[in-house]
N, C-alpha and C positions, 0 to 999 in steps of 0.2 A: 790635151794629150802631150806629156813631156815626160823629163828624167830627172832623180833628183841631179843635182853639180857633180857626186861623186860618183857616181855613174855614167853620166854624160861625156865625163873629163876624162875618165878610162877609157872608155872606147874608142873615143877622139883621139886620143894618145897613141893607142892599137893601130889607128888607122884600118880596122876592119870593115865593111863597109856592114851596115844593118839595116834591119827597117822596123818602124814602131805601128800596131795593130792595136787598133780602138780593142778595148771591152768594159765592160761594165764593172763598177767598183761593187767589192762584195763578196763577188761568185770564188770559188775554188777553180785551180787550175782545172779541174777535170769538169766542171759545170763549161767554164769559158774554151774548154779543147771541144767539146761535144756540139757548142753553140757553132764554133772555126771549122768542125769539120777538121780538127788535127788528130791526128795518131799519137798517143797517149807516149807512145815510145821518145815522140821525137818533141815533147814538153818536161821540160826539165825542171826538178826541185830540189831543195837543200836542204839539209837536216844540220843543224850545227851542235857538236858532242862534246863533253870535254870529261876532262880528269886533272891529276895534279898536275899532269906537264902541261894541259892550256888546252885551248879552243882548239879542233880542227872542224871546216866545213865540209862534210860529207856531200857527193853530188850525185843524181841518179836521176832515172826516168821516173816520169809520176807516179809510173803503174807499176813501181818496183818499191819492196820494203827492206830495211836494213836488214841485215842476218847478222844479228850480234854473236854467234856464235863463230862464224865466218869473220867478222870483222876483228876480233881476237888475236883469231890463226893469222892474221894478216900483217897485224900493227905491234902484238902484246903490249896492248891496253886494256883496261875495263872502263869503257867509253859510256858515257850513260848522257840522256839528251838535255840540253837549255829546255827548261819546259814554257809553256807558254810566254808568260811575262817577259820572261830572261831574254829568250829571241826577240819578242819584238821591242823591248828595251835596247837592246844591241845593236836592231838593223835603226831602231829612231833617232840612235845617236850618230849614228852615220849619213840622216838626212832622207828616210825611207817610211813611207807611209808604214801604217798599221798593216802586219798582214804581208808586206809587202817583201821579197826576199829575195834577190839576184843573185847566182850563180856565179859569182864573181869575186875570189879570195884573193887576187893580188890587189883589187882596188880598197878595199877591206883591210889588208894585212895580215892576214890567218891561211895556215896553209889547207893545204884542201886532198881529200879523197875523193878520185872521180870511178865509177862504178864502169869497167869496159862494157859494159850493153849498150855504151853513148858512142862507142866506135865507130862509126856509121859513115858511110856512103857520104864524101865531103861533097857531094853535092845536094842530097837532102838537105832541107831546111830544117834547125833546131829553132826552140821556140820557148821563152824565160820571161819570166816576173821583172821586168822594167823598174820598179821601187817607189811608181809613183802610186799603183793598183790601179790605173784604166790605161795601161797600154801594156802591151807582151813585145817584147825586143827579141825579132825574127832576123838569123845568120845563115848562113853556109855551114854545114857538120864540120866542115875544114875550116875555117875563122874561127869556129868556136874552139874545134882544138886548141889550134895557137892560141888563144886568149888562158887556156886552162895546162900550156906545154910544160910549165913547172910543178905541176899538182903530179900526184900518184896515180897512176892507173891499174887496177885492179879489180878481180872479183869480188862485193861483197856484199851484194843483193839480189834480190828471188823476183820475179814477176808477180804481182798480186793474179795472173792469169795459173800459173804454176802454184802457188798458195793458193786457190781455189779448189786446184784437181788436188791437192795435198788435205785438204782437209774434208774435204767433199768422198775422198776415196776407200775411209773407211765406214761399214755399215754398223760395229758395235764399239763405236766410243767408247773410253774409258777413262774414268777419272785421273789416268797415270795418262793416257794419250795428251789430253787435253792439258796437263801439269808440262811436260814435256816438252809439246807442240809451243805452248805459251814462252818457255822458259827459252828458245831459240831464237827467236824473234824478239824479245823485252831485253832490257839492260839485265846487268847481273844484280845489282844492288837490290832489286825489286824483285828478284827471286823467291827471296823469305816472309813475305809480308810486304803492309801497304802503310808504312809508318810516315811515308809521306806525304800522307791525308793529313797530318798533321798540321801540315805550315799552310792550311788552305787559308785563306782571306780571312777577316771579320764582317759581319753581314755591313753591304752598304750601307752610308748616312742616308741615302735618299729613302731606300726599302725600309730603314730604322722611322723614320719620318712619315713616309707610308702602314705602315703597320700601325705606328701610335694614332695617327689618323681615323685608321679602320673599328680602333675600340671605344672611339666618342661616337656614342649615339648622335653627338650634337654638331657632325662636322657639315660646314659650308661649303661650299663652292668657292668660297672666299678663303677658307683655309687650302684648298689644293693646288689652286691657280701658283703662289709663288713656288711653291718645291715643283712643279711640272715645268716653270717658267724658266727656274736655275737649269734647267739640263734640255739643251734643244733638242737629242733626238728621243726622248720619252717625249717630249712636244709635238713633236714629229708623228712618232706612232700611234699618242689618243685625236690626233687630227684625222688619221689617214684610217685609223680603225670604226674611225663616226662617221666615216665619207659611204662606207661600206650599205650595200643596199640590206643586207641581212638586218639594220636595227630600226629599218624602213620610216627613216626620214626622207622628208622631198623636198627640203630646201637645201640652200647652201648652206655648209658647212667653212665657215672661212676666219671661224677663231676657235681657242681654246675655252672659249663664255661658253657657244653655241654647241660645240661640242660635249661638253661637259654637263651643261647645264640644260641643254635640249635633246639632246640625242641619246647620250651613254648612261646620264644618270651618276649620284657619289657612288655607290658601292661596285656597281660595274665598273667604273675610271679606278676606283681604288686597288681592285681584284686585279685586272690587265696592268695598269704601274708595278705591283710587287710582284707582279710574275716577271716583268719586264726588266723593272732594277734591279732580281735578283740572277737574272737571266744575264745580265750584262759583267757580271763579275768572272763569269768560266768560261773562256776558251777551248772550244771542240771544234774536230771537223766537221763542214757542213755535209759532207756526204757518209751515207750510210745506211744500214737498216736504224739502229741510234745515233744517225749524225745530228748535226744542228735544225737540218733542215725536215728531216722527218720527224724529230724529238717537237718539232712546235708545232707540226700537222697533228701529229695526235695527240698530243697534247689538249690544242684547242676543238679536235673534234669530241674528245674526252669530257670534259668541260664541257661543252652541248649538250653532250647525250645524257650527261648528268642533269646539268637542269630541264631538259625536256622529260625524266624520272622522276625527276620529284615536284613536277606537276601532276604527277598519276596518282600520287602517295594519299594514304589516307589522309581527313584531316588529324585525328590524335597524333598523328606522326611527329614529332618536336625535332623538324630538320632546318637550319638556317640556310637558305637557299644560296646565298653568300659565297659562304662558307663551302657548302657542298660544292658550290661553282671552283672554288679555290683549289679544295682538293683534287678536283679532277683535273683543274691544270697544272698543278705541282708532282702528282702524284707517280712522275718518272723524273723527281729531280737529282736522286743522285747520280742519274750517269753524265751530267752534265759536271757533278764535281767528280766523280772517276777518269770522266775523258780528259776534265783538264789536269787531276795531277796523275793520270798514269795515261800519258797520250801513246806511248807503242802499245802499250797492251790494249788501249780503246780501239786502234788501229787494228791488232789483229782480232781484237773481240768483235767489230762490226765483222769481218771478211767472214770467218766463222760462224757468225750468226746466218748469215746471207746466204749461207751453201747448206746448214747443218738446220734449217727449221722443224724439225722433228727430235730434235735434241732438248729436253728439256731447258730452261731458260735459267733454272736457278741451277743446274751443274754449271750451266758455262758462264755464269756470273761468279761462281764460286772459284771454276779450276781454273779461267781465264784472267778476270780480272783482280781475285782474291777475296772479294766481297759481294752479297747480293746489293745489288742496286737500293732495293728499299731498306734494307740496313741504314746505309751510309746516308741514304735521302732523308730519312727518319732522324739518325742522328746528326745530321747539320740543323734541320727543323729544332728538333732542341736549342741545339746552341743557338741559334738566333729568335728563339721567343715565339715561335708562328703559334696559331691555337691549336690547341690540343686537340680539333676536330681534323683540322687539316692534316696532323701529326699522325693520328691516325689511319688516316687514308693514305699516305705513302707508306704507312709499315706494313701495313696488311690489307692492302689491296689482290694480294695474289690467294689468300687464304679463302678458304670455303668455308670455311667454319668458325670464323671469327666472333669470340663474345669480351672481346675487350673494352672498355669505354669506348663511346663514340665508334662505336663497329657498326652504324648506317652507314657513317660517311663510307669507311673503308668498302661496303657493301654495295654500295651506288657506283664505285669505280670501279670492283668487280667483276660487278653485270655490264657498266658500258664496255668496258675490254671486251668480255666475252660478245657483245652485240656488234663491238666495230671490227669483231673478224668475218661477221658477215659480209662486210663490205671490203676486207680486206686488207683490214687496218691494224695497227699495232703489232707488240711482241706475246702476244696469247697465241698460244696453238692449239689451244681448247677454242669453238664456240657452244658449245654444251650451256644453257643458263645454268646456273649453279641455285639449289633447288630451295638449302636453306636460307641462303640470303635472301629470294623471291620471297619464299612464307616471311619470313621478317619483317622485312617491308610492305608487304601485303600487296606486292606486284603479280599480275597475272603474264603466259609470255604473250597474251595478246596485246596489253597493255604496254610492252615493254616494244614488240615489235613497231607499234605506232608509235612511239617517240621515234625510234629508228628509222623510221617512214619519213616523219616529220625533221629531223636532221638530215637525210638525204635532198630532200629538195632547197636546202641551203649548202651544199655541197662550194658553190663556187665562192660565197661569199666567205665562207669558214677558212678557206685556203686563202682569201686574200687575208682574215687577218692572221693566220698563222705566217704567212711572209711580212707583214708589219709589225709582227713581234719576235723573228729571228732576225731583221736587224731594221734599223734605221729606214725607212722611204726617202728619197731621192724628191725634192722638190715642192 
C-alpha cells in the first residue's frame, strides 16, 4: 500500500496530515465506499474536461454528476470529457495506476472545478483515489480544502439521489423528455448524433488471433498455449475459470496444459478468450444496471442458458453449439462500445434505466444514448469479422419474429433473456416465452423451464466466472 512520488511529494509538501485505507484493486469508488462503510458524499472523484483553452479537472462527490448545462452558466465553455484512454493516459503519465485518479490539480498542474456539495464539516473525513488503486487517502474536510484553496468553488453538479427522483417522477415518458433529460447531463458536441463511434479501436491482435484460431477445424492446444501465454491476465482468467467447480473437475488445476487441455476444452478456451480480449479493449463503468459488472453476469448466465437450450433441440436442428455459446455471450456487446465512447450519456443511461424499468429498452437506447445497443453491437461484429451466426444474435436478439439468416442463434438468446427474468436477470422486461421462436426451434416451455432449472443450481459457479471475465483474478 503506497503512493505514486507525485502524490506523495504534494502532500508532504502541504504538510496536511492524512491517512492511507487498504482496498482492493479493481473495485469502483462506490463498490470500495459500500465495502468502508463510507458515505458516498464524502468520496471524492474527478472528471477531467477540456476544450480549446485546455484541461480543467472537474471535482465532486461520487454520488453526484456533471450538469453540463450548469457547467456552461458557470465557465462559458463547451467542456466535453477526456474519454477513457485520454484520462488514463494522462493520470499514467503522471505516475498513476490504471483507473487510478487523485483529486489533486496543483500536484498535476491543471486548474480545477470543485463542486460546493464538498463544503462540508472540516472535521468530517474526506476520502480519494491515492493513484496507486489499493489505497483511498482519508483527510480532514478542512485539509482537503486547503489543498484545493486555489481551485473554483461552485455549483455544477446534481446528486445521482436527485437524478433519481428526476427521472423516476415522471409516469408518461416521452420521447422529447428523454432527448432533453439526456441533453442536460451529456457534453454539447454529442447532442446531434454519435459520430464518435467512429474513432472506436480496431479489434485486438490477440481476439484477431483467437477468432482465426476458432475457424481451423484443426486447432491444438499447442496452437493456443503461446497467444494466452503473451498476455498474463487472459492466462490469469482460463486458469481461474477451470478452477471453477461448474466444469466439475477434481483435480488440481495449476497450469495453462491442465486447464485447457483437461478441463475447458479448444472451443470452450477459444469462445471465453474472444469474449475476453474483446472485453478488454472498452472501458465502462463497473457499476450499474449495464455496468461492467452486471454486463458479464449476464452475459455468462446468457451463455448457459443458451447452451443448456440447445441440448433440448431437436436432432435436425443444424445449431453449432459453439457458436450459439458465443452469441449468448456477446450478444449485449455494444453497450460495452457505447459506454466507452459516450461514457456521460452511459452514466445517465444506467441511472434511468434503474428507476424507469417499465419503459421500454429500445426508447431509452434510442433517446438516451442515440443508438440501440444491438445496432452498434451488430455493427462492430461486422467490422471485425466474428461469424455471421454470432452477428446475428446480437442484431436480433430482441425481435420476436425474426426470419433472417441464422435467426436460431438470435432465437436462443431471445428465449434465454426472456427465461433469466425469471430469475431476475438482465434488461427484458417481458418474461412472456416468445411463441414463435419456441415452435422454431421446436422448444416446449417445459423444456425450456428445465434448462432454467438446470442453470439455477450452477448459480454460484456462473458468477464466479463472470468476475473472472470482468477483469483479471488477483493471484
Amino acid at each position: 500500500m503506497n503512493l505514486p512520488h507525485i502524490v506523495r511529494r504534494y502532500l508532504d509538501a502541504q504538510r496536511v496530515p492524512y491517512r492511507l485505507i487498504a482496498c482492493t484493486p479493481g473495485e469502483s469508488l462506490v463498490q470500495i465506499a459500500a465495502k468502508l462503510d463510507i458515505p458516498l458524499r464524502r468520496m471524492v472523484r474527478i472528471a477531467l474536461l477540456k476544450d480549446d483553452a485546455g484541461l480543467i479537472m472537474t471535482i465532486l462527490p461520487c454520488n453526484y454528476i456533471l450538469d453540463f448545462s450548469r457547467l456552461y452558466q458557470v465557465l462559458q465553455r463547451d467542456l466535453e470529457p477526456l474519454y477513457g484512454a485520454e484520462t488514463t493516459r494522462f493520470f499514467r503519465d503522471q505516475g498513476c495506476k490504471p483507473g487510478s485518479h487523485p483529486p489533486l490539480p496543483n500536484a498535476f498542474g491543471i486548474s480545477a472545478l470543485v463542486d460546493d456539495s464538498l463544503a462540508l464539516n472540516e472535521e468530517e473525513e474526506i476520502y480519494f483515489d491515492g493513484g496507486e488503486g489499493n489505497a483511498l487517502v482519508g483527510m480532514r474536510g478542512g485539509d482537503f480544502r486547503q489543498l484545493l484553496a486555489q481551485a473554483r468553488w461552485e455549483h455544477f453538479a446534481v446528486s445521482t439521489g436527485d437524478l433519481d427522483a428526476l427521472v423516476s417522477s415522471r409516469q408518461d415518458i416521452t420521447p422529447h423528455d428523454l432527448t432533453s433529460f439526456t441533453h442536460r447531463y451529456t457534453p454539447a458536441r454529442l447532442h446531434e448524433g454519435i459520430e464518435v463511434i467512429a474513432e472506436l479501436p480496431a479489434m485486438p491482435q490477440t481476439a484477431q488471433q483467437i477468432l482465426a484460431l476458432r475457424s481451423n477445424p484443426h486447432t491444438t492446444l499447442q496452437d493456443i498455449l503461446p497467444i494466452v501465454e503473451q498476455d498474463p491476465s487472459l492466462a490469469a482468467q482460463v486458469v481461474y475459470c477451470a478452477r471453477s467447480p461448474l466444469h466439475g473437475h477434481h483435480g488440481a488445476v495449476d497450469s495453462l496444459e491442465t486447464a485447457i487441455g483437461e478441463v475447458l476444452g479448444i472451443e470452450t478456451t477459444l469462445n471465453l478468450l474472444l469474449g475476453a480480449s474483446m472485453g478488454q479493449t472498452f472501458q465502462i463503468p463497473a457499476d450499474g444496471p449495464v455496468g461492467l459488472q452486471e454486463f458479464w453476469r449476464h452475459s455468462v448466465y446468457c451463455a448457459a442458458l443458451v447452451s443448456e437450450l440447445v441440448k433440448m433441440l431437436p436432432d435436425p436442428i443444424s445449431i453449432k453449439p459453439g457458436l450459439a455459446y458465443l452469441g449468448g455471450l456477446l450478444h449485449d456487446f455494444g453497450y460495452l462500445v457505447l459506454g466507452h465512447a459516450l461514457p456521460a450519456r452511459f452514466f445517465v443511461f444506467n441511472r434511468f434505466l434503474a428507476a424507469n424499468r417499465n419503459v421500454p429498452l429500445a426508447a431509452v437506447d434510442r433517446y438516451v444514448l442515440g443508438v440501440e445497443h444491438w445496432h452498434i453491437g451488430a455493427w462492430l461484429m461486422q467490422a471485425w469479422n466474428i461469424p455471421e451466426e454470432v452477428i446475428a444474435a446480437v442484431r436480433w436478439h430482441h425481435s420476436e419474429d425474426c426470419t433472417e439468416p441464422h435467426a436460431e442463434y438470435a432465437n436462443l438468446v431471445l428465449i434465454a433473456n426472456r427465461l433469466l427474468r425469471h430469475i431476475g436477470l438482465g434488461d427484458e422486461h417481458n418474461h412472456r416465452l416468445p411463441a414463435l421462436a419456441m415452435f422454431t426451434l421446436g422448444l416446449t416451455r417445459e423444456q425450456a423451464l428445465e434448462a432454467l432449472a438446470r442453470l439455477e443450481s450452477s448459480r454460484t459457479e456462473l458468477d464466479i466466472l463472470s468476475e473472472a471475465l470482468r477483469w483479471p483474478p488477483e493471484g
